[in-house]
C-alpha positions in Angstrom: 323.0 192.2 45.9 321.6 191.1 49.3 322.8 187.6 51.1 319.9 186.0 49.7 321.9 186.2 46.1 321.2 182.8 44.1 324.3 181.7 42.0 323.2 180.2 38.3 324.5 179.0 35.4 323.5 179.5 31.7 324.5 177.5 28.6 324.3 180.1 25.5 323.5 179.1 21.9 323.2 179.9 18.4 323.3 179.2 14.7 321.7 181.7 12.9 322.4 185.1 11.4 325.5 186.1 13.1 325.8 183.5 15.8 328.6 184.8 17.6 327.0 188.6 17.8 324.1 186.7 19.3 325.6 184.9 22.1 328.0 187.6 22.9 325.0 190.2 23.1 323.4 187.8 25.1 326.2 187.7 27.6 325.9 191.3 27.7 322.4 191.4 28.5 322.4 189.2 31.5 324.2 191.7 33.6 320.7 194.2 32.9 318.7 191.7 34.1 316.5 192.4 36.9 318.3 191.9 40.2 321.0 189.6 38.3 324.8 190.7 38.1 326.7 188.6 35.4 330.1 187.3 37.3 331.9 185.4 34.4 331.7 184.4 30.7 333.5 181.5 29.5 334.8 181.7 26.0 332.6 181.2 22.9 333.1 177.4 21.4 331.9 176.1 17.8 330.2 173.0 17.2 328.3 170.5 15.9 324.4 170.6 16.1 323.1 167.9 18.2 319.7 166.8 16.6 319.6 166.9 13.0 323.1 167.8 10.5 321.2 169.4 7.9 322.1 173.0 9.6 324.9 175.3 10.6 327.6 174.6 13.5 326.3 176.1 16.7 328.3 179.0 19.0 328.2 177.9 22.6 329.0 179.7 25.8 328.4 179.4 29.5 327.9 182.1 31.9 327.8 182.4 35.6 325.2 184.9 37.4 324.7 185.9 40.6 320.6 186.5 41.2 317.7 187.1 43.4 315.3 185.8 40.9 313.7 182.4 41.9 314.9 179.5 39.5 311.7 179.8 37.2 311.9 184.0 37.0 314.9 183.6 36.2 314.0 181.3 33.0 311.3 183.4 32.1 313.5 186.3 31.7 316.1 184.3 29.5 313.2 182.8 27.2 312.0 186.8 27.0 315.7 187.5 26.2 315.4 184.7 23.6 312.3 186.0 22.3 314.2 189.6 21.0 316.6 187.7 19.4 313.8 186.6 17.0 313.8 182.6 18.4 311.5 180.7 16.5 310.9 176.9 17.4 310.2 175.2 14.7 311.5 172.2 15.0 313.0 170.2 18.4 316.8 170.8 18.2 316.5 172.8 14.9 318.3 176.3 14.3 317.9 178.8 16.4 319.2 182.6 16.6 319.4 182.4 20.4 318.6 179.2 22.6 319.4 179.9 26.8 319.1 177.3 29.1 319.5 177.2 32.7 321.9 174.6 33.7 322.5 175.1 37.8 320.8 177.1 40.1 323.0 176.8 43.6 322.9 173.0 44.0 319.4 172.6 44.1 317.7 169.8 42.2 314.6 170.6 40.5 312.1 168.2 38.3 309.2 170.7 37.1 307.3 170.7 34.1 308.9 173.8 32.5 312.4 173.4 34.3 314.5 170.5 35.3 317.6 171.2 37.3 320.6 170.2 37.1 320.0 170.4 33.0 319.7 166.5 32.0 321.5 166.7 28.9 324.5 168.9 29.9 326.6 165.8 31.4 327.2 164.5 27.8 327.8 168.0 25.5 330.8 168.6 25.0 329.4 172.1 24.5 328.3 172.9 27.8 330.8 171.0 30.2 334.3 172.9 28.2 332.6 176.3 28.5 331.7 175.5 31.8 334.9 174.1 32.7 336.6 177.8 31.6 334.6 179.4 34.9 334.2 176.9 37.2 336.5 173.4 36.8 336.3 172.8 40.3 332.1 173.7 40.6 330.8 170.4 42.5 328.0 169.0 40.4 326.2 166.1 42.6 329.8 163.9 43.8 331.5 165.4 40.9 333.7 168.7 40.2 332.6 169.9 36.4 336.4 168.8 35.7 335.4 165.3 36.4 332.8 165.0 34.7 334.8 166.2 31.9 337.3 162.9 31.9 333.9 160.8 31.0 333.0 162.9 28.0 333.0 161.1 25.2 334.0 163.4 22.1 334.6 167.2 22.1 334.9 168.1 18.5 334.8 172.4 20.0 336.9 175.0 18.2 337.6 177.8 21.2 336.1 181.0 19.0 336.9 183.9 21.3 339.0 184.1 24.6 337.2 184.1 27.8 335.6 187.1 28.8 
């Protein structure tokens, strides 16, 4: 990769059919991405669904790339990577055989209508900031290393699934 190489990271999800096989290809496929190299895989996490309870526990991950798509190529190839797992959305935080979202992309900010970044949500899950913290604890978030904001988590009900990759 050339020095214009972007640094991202990806929360991984799933709850359907074989959740773990789906993250853990999914991993795998972000090292044949175009012009993307994957650099590290945290381990692979259960958990409780956020959104509604009447569905299974989730399989979470985090991954870190190295890239030289822009920030929105880049999540048009994940959502096409979603797309042959068979993701259907049905419902806003229903079951899903693959959900991929990109959390950081270097330390830019972004607010766009398809792509806000950092990810708004991931400073309270539980199952993205763990994961996270298994490949980057001391990755600087705005003022704050990804182990820091840990300390203000409130809850982390996880159950570590695999080792880290």
């Amino acid at each position: 990769m050339s020095e214009l190489t972007h640094h991202a990271c990806i929360g991984l999800g799933s709850n359907l059919d074989e959740p773990l096989r789906h993250v853990e290809q999914a991993l795998e496929a972000l090292d044949r991405l175009p012009v993307t190299r994957l650099l590290a895989a945290s381990s692979c996490y259960a958990s409780k669904p956020v959104g509604p309870q009447d569905q299974p526990d989730f399989v979470n991950a985090v991954a870190q790339v190295a890239t030289r798509l822009s920030p929105l190529a880049l999540l048009d190839q994940l959502q096409a990577l979603e797309q042959r797992h068979r993701r259907r959305r049905l419902r806003r935080w229903g079951p899903r055989t693959l959900d991929m979202d990109l959390l950081l992309y270097d330390d830019r900010v972004l607010d766009l209508p398809r792509l806000k970044i950092p990810h708004p949500a991931m400073f309270e899950r539980a199952f993205v900031l763990v994961p996270l913290a298994d490949i980057a604890p001391e990755l600087m978030i705005g003022n704050d290393s990804v182990d820091d904001l840990l300390l203000h988590l409130k809850g982390n009900d996880l159950r570590r699934l695999s080792p880290r990759r």
